[in-house]
C-alpha positions as CSV (number, residue, x, y, z in Angstrom):
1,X,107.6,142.2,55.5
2,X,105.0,144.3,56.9
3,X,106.0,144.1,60.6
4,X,109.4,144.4,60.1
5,X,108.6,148.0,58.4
6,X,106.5,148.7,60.8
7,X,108.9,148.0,63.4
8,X,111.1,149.9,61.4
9,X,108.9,152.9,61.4
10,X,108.1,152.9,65.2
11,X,112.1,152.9,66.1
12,X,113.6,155.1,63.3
13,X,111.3,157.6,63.2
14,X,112.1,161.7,64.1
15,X,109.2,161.7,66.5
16,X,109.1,160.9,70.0
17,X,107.0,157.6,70.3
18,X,106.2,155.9,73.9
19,X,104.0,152.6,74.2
20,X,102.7,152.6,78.1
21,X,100.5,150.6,80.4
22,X,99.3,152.8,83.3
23,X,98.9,151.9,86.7
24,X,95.9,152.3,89.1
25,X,96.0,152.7,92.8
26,X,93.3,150.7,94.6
27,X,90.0,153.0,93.6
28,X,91.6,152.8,89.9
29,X,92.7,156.0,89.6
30,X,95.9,156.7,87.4
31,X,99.2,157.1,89.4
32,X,101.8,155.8,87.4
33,X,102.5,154.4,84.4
34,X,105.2,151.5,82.9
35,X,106.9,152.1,79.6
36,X,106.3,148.9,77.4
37,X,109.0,150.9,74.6
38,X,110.2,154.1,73.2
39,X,112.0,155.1,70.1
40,X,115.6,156.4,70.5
41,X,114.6,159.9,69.7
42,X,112.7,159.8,72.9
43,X,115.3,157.8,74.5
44,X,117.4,160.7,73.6
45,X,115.0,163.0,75.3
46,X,115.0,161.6,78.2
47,X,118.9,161.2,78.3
48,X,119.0,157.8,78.7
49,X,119.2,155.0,76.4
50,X,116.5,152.0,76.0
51,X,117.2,149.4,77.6
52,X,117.7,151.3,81.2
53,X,113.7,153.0,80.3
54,X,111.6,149.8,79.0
55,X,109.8,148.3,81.7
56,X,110.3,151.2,84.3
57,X,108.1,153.3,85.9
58,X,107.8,156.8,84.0
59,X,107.9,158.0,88.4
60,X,110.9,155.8,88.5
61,X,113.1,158.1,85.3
62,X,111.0,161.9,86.1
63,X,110.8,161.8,89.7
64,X,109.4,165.4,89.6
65,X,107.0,164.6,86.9
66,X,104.0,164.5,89.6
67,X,105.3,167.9,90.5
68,X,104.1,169.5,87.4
69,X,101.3,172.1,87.0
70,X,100.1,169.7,83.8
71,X,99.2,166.3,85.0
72,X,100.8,163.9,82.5
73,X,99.6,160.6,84.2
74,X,96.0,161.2,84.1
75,X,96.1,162.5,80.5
76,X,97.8,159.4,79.1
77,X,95.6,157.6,81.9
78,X,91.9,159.1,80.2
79,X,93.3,158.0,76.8
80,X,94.2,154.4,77.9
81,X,91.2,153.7,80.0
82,X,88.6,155.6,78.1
83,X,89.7,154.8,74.7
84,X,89.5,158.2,72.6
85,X,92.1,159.5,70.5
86,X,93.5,162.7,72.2
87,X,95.8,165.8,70.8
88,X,97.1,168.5,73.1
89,X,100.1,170.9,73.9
90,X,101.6,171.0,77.1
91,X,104.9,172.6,78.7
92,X,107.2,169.7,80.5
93,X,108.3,171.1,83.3
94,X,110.3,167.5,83.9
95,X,112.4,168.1,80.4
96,X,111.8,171.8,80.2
97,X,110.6,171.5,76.8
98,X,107.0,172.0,75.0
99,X,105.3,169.2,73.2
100,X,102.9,168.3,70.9
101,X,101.0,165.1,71.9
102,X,98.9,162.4,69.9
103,X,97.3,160.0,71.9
104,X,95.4,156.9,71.0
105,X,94.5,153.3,73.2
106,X,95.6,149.9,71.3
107,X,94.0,148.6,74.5
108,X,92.3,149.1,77.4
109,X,94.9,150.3,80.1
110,X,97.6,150.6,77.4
111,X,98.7,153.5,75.4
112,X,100.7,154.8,72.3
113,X,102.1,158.4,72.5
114,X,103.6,160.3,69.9
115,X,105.0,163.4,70.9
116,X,107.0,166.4,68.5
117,X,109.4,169.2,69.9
118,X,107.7,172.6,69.7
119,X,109.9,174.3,72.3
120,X,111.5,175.8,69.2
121,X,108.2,177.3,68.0
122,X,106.8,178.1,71.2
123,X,110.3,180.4,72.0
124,X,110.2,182.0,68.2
125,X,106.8,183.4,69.4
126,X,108.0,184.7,72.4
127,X,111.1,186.2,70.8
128,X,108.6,187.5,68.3
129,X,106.9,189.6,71.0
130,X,110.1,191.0,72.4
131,X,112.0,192.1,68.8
132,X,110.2,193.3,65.3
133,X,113.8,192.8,64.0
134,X,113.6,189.2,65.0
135,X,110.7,188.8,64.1
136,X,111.6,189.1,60.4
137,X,114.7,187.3,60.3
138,X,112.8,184.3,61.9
139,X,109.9,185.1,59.0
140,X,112.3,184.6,56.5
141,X,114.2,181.4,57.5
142,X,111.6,179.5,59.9
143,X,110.8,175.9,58.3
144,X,107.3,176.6,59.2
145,X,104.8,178.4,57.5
146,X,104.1,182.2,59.6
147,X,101.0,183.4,59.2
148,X,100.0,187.3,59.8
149,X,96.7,188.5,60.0
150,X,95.1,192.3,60.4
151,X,92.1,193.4,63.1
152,X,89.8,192.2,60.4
153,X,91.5,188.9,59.9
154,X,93.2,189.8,56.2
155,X,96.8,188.4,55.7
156,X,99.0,191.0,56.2
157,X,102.5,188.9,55.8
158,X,103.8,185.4,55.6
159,X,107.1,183.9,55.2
160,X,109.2,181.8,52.2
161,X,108.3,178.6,54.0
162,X,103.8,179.6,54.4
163,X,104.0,180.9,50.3
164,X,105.8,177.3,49.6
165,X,103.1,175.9,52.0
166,X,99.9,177.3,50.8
167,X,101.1,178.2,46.8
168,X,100.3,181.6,47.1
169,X,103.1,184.5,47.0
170,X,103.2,187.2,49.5
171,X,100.7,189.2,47.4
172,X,98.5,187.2,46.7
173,X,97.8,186.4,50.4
174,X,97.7,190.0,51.4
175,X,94.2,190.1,49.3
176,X,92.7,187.0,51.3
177,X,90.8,186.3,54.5
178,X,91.7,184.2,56.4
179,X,88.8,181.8,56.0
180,X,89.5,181.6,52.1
181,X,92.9,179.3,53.7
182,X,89.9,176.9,55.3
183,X,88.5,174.2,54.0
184,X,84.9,174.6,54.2
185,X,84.1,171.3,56.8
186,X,86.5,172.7,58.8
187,X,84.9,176.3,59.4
188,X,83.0,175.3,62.4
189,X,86.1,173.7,63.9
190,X,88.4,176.8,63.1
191,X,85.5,178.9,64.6
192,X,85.4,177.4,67.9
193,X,89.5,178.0,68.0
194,X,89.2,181.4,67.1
195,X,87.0,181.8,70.1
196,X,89.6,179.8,72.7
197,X,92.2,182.6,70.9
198,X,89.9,185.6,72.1
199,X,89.5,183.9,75.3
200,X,92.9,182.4,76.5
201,X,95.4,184.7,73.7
202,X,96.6,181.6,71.8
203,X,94.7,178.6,70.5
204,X,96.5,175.2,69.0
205,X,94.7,172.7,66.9
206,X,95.4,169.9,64.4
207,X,93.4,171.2,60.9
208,X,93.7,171.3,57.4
209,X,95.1,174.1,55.2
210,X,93.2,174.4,52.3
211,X,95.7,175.3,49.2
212,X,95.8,177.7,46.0
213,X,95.3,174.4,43.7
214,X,92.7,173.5,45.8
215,X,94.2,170.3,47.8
216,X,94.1,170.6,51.5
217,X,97.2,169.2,53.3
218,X,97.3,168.4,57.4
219,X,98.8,170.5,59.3
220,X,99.1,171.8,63.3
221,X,97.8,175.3,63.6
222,X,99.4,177.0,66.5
223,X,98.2,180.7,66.6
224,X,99.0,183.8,69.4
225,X,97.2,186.9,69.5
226,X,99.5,190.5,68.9
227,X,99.4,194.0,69.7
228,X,97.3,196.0,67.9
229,X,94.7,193.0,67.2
230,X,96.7,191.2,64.9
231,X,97.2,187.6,64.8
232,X,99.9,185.3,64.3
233,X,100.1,181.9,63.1
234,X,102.7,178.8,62.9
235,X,101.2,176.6,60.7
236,X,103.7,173.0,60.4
237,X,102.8,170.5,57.6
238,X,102.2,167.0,59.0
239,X,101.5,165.4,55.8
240,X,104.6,163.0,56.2
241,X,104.1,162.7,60.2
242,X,100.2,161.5,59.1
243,X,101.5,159.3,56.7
244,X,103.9,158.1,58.7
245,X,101.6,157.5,61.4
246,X,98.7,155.8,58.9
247,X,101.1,153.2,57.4
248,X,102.2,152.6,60.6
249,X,98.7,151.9,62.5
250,X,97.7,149.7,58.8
251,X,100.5,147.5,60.0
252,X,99.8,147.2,63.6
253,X,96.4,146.9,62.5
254,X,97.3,143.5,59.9
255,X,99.5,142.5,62.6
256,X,97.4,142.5,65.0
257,X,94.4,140.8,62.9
258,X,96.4,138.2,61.1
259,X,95.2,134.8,61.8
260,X,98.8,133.6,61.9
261,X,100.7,133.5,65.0
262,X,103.5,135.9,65.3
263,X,106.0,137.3,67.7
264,X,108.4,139.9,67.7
265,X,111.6,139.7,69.9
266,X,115.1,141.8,70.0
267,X,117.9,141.0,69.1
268,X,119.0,139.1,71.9
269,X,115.3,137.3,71.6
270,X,113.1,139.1,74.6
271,X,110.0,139.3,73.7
272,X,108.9,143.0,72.5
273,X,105.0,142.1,71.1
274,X,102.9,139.4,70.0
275,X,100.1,139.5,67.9
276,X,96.6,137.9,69.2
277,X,96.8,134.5,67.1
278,X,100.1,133.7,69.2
279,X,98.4,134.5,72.6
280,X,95.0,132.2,71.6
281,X,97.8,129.8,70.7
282,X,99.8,130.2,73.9
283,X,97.5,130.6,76.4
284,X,99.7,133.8,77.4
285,X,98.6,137.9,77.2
286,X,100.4,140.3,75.4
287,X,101.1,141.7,79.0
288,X,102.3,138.0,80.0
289,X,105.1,138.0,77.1
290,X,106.7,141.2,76.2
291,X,109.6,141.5,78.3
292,X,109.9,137.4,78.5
293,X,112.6,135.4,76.7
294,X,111.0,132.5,74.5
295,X,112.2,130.0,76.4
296,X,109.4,130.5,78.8
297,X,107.8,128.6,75.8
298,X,110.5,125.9,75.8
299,X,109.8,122.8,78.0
300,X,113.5,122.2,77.8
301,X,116.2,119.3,77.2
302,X,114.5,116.6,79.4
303,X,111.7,117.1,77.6
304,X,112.6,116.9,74.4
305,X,114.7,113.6,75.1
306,X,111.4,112.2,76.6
307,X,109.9,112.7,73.5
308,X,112.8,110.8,71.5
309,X,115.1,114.1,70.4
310,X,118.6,113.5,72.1
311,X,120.7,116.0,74.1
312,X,122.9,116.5,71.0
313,X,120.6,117.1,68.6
314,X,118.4,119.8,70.7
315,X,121.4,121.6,71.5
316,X,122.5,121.5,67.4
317,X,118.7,122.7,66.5
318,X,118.4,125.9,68.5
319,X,122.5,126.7,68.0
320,X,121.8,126.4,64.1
321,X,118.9,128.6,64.7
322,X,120.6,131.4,66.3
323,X,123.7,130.9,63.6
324,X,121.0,131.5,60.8
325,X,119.5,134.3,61.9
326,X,122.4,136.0,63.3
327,X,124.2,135.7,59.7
328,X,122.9,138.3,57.0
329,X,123.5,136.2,54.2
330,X,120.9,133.6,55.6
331,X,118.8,135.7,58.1
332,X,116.1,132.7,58.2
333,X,116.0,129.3,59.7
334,X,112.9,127.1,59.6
335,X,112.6,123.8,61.5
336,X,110.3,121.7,63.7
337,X,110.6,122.5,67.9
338,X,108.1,121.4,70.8
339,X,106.9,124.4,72.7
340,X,104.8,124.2,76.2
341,X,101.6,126.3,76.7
342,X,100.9,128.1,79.4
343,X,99.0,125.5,80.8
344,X,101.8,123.2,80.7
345,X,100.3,121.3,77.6
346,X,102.6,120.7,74.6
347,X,102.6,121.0,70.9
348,X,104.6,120.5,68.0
349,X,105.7,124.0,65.8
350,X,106.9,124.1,62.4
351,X,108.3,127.7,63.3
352,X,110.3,130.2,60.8
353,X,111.8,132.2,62.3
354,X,113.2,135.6,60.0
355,X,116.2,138.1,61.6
356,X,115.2,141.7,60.5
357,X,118.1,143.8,59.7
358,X,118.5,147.7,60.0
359,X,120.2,150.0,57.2
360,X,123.3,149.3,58.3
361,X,123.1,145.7,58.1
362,X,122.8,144.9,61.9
363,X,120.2,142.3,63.7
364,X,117.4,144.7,65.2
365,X,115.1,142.0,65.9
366,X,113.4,138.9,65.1
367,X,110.0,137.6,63.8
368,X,109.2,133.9,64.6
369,X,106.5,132.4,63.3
370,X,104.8,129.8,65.0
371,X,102.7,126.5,63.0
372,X,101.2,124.5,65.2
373,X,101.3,121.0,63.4
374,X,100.2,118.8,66.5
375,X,97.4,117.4,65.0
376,X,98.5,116.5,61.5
377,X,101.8,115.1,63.2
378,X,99.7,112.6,65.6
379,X,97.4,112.1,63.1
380,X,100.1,111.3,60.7
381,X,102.1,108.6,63.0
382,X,98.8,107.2,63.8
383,X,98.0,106.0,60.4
384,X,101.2,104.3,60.2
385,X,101.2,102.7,63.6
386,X,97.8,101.3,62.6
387,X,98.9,100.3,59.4
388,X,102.1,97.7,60.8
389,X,99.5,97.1,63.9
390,X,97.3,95.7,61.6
391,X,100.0,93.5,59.6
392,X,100.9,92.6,63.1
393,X,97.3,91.4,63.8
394,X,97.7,89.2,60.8
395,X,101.0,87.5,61.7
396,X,99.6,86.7,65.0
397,X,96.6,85.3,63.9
398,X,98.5,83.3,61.6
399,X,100.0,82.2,64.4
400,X,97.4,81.1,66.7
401,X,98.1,83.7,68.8
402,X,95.5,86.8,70.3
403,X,95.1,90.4,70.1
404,X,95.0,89.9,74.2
405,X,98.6,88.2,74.0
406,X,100.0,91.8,71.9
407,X,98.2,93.6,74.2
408,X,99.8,91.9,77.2
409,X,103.6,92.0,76.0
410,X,103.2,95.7,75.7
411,X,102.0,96.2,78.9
412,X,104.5,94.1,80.1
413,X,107.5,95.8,78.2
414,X,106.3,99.5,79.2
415,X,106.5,97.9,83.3
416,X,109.8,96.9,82.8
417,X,111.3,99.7,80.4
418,X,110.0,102.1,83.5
419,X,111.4,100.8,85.9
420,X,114.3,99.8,84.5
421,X,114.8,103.7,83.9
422,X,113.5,105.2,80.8
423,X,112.7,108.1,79.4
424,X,108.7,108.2,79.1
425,X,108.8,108.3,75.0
426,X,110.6,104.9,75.1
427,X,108.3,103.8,77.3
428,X,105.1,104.8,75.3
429,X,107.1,103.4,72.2
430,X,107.5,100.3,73.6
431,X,104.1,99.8,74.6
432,X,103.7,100.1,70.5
433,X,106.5,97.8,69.3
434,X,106.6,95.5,71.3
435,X,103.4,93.6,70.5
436,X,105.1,94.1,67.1
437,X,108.4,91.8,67.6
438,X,106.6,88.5,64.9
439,X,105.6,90.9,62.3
440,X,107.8,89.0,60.0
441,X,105.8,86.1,60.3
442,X,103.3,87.1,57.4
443,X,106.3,85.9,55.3
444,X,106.6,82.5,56.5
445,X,104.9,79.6,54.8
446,X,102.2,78.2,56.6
447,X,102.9,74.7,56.2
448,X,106.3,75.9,58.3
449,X,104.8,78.2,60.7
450,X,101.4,76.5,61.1
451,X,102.9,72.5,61.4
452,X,101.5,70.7,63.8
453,X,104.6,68.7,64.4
454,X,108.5,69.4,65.6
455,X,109.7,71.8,62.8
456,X,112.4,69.7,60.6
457,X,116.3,71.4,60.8
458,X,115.5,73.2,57.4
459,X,112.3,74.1,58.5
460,X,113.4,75.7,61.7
461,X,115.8,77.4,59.7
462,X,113.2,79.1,57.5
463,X,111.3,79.9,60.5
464,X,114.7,81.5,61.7
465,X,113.9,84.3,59.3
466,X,110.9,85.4,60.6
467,X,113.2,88.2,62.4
468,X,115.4,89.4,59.4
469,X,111.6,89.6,57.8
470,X,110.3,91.6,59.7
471,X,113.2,93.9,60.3
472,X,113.3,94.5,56.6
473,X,109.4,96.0,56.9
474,X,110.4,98.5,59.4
475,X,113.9,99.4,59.1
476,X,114.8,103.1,57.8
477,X,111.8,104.5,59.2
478,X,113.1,106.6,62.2
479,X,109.8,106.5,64.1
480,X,109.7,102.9,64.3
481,X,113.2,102.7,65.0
482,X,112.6,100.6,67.8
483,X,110.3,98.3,66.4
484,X,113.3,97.5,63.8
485,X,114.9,96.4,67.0
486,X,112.6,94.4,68.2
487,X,111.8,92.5,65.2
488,X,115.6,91.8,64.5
489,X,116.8,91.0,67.7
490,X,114.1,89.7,70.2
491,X,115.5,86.4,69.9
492,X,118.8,87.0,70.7
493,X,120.2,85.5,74.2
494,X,122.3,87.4,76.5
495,X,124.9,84.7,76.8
496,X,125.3,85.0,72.5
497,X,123.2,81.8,71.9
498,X,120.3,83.2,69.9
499,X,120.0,84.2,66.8
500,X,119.9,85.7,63.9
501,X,123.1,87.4,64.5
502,X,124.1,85.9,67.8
503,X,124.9,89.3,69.8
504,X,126.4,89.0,73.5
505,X,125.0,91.4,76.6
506,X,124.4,94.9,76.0
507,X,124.8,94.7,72.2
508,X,121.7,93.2,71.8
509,X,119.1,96.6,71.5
510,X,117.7,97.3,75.2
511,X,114.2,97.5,73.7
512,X,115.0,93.8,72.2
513,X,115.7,92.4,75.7
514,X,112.4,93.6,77.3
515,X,110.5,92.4,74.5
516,X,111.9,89.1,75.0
517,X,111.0,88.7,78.6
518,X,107.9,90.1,78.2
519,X,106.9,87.4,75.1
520,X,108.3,85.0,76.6
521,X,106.8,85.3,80.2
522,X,102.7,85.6,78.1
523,X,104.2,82.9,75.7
524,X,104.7,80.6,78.7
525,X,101.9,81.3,80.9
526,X,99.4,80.7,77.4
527,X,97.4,77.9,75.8
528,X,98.8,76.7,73.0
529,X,97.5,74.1,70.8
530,X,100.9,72.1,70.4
531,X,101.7,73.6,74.4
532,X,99.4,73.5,78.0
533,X,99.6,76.7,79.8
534,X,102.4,76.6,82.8
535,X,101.5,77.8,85.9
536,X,102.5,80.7,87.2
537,X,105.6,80.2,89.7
538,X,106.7,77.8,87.2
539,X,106.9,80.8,84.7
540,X,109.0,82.9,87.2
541,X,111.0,80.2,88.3
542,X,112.1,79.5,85.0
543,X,112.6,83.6,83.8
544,X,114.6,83.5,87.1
545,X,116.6,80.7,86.5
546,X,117.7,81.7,82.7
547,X,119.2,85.1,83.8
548,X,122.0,85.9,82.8
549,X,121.6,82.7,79.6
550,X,118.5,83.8,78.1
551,X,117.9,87.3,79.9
552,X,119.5,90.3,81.1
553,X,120.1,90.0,84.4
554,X,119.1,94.0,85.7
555,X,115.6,93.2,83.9
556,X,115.0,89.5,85.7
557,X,115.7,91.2,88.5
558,X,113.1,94.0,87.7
559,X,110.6,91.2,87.0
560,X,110.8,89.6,90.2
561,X,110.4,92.8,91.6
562,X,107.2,93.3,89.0
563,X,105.8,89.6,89.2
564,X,102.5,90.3,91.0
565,X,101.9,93.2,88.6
566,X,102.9,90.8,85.8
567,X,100.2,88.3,87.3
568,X,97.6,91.5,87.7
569,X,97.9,92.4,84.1
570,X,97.6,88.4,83.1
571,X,94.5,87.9,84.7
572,X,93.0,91.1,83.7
573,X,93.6,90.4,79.9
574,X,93.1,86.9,79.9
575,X,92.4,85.3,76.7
């Protein structure tokens, strides 16, 4: 709520506002600067409209701008390098116009300029000079207050607009000094621009008129010296401006200092500013991102699908995030996304993302707000995968079999899902489940699964089960996904003969065909109390010989390819 007002602010407001990073030359001197953003009533100044300024070179839109007597770079340049809030009128000889200028640094080498049309006020006083008739029609019906002052520095007239300003009438002034219009902490400021008005014949300051009720408001004090020793001054209230101006550096301020990531885009999703949180989160700098679409923060489709989200569904995620935000009746969309840093390292976002509307009800940008659940995610999936890895533990200790023998049919399942062509989250996944294809043993009676005899038809039967068992732990659970495959279908042949469901080829689950080579080829090659080890060419042989019957033929021949890396792997974790 706050930024989007104080986005509001910065673009809808009457006075001219810049944002600029300057540009050094090589003894880092200003020469140029780059506008960062304007508002359109600058746009409008400069006859042009935004998108054709942002990001050019102010060299680039004035060409002549170097040409004139007041040097505009280095101004802006002080400011942004040396950090201090400036004020100051100047004549632009590039627009032909006068200007009243604030100044202030968010950042070293950056700048924010806000900037009112006096031209108006500057030609009333030079129309002043040249007709007394004039002169009092422009009294009367100027919208700023019109001071005049004697030799001795008594009121001598003011207009409608300074009685409404000060709450004094006409004669009531014309019995006051002009000091009595001071507050008093200000004398010593309004003294030292009385003394630039004796020297130069007009002095211009930002001050505060001290009222009749005794409230002081701010205002700009712009005063010219007349014939006869008089003095004239244009005094404009800036109490709305300030206000204006305070809200919107509180905001800037709490959006700048939140701890919560955020980042602020257009319509079409560039980038127009991020707060620090998002660049500590990023890895990128403010100057890095504005100008940049998000996607520099998305590692894209392939890897997404590595990571076990499907072309489909990516493409659905972010076009039901753009349909959200681009429709006012829903303007917000909230959903999980993987973002890259900028050193290439990725994390997992619970991001909102909110569309900001203008007053008449069209998109003028977007806030997205980043969450970076990595950690609670990992930590979250690593609970459960420790919590089925340790039932698995127990069914193969149940069934005289080792931790070494899980840890080898992973290995061996991640060697062949690689090579046999996929994506790296399947292949980590694998790795996991595989190990976990006899978790259904822990429901099988031991006198059935621990005989130490030929298992009786019945018996066999029972043991059968062990597969729809442990498919019924896992099943619904969309991380373990493939573990339900694997437990359900790791005894299935490829020429239909296995069981439970007797599935033919490639209907049996890819992940349930490695895992069946892979057990088998450990199962074979191990000690078993009712079975000697076999060798290992006796082991291939046999893999090689049931392809196509008991394996898929693609992954024998795979394994053939793999076998020394299959023995490697053996010998390394041997039991």
């Amino acid at each position: 709520m706050h930024t989007a007002t104080f986005n509001h602010l910065m673009h809808s407001s009457s006075f001219g506002y810049t944002h600029g990073r300057i540009v050094l030359d090589a003894a880092g001197h200003p020469i140029d600067y780059e506008i960062l953003d304007i508002n359109e009533t600058y746009a409008a100044t400069l006859g042009m409209p935004i998108e054709r300024v942002i990001g050019k070179k102010i060299t680039e839109i004035l060409p002549d701008i170097r040409d004139d007597p007041f040097d505009w770079i280095g101004a802006f340049g002080n400011v942004a390098l040396g950090g201090e809030k400036t004020e100051f009128e100047e004549y632009s000889q590039s627009l032909g116009k006068w200007y009243h200028i604030s100044v202030h640094s968010p950042e070293k080498g950056q700048f924010f300029s806000v900037s009112f049309d006096i031209t108006e006020r500057k030609d009333a006083v030079e129309r002043l000079r040249q007709s007394e008739r004039q002169k009092r029609i422009y009294l009367d019906s100027a919208p700023d207050g019109i001071f005049i002052t004697n030799e001795n520095r008594r009121y001598v007239d003011v207009n409608p607009a300074g009685c409404a300003m000060s709450g004094y009438t006409r004669e009531e002034l014309t019995n006051l000094h002009i000091r009595d219009l001071i507050p008093t902490d200000e004398t010593s400021v309004h003294l030292k621009s009385m003394g630039t008005l004796t020297e130069r014949g007009r002095s211009s300051r930002r001050g505060r008129l001290l009222r009749k009720d005794g409230i002081s408001i701010p205002v700009i004090f712009d005063t010219v010296k007349l014939e006869d020793g008089k003095l004239m001054t244009f005094c404009k209230d800036v109490s709305r401006e300030e206000a204006t101006l305070l809200e919107k550096e509180r905001y800037f301020h709490a959006f700048e200092s939140i701890a919560q990531p955020i980042v602020i885009t257009d319509d079409n999703g560039v980038i127009l500013s991020i707060n620090s949180a998002l660049s500590e989160l990023y890895g990128y700098t403010r100057e890095e991102a504005i100008g940049k679409d998000p996607h520099v923060l998305n590692p894209g489709k392939k890897t997404y699908e590595n990571l076990g989200v499907a072309q489909q569904e990516y493409e659905n995620r972010f076009k039901e995030l753009w349909a959200a935000v681009r429709d006012p009746a829903r303007r917000k969309w909230e959903g999980v996304v993987i973002n890259r840093k900028k050193d290439g390292s990725l994390i997992w976002v619970n991001l909102v993302v909110n569309g900001v509307y203008d007053e008449n009800g069209k998109l003028s940008s977007i806030i997205g707000i980043p969450i970076d659940i990595t950690h609670s995610r990992e930590l979250e999936f690593s609970r459960r995968i420790e919590l089925y890895r340790t039932i698995a533990d127990l069914a193969e200790l149940r069934d005289d079999e080792t931790g070494n023998h899980m840890k080898r049919v992973g290995i061996f399942a991640k060697l062949l899902a690689r090579a046999y062509g996929m994506n790296e989250k399947f292949c980590e996944d694998i790795e996991i489940f595989a190990p976990m294809h006899d978790i259904g043993k822990v429901g099988i009676l031991d006198s059935i699964l621990r005989a130490p005899r030929k298992l009786t038809p019945s018996e066999f039967a029972v043991m059968k089960t062990h597969t729809v068992l442990g498919h019924n732990i896992v099943r619904g659970k969309q991380e373990l996904e493939i573990a339900a495959e694997v437990t359900l279908c790791h005894h299935e042949r490829f020429d239909g003969t296995g069981y439970p469901n007797r599935l033919v080829g490639s209907a049996i689950p890819i992940s349930a065909r490695i895992t069946s080579l892979a057990d088998v080829y450990d199962a074979l090659r191990s000690e078993r109390p009712y079975k000697r080890p076999w060798p290992r060419e006796e082991t291939e042989d046999y893999i090689a010989a049931e392809s196509g019957k008991q394996f898929d033929p693609k992954l024998v021949e795979l394994f053939i390819s793999l076998k020394d890396h299959f023995d490697s792997v053996y010998a390394e974790l041997a039991d």
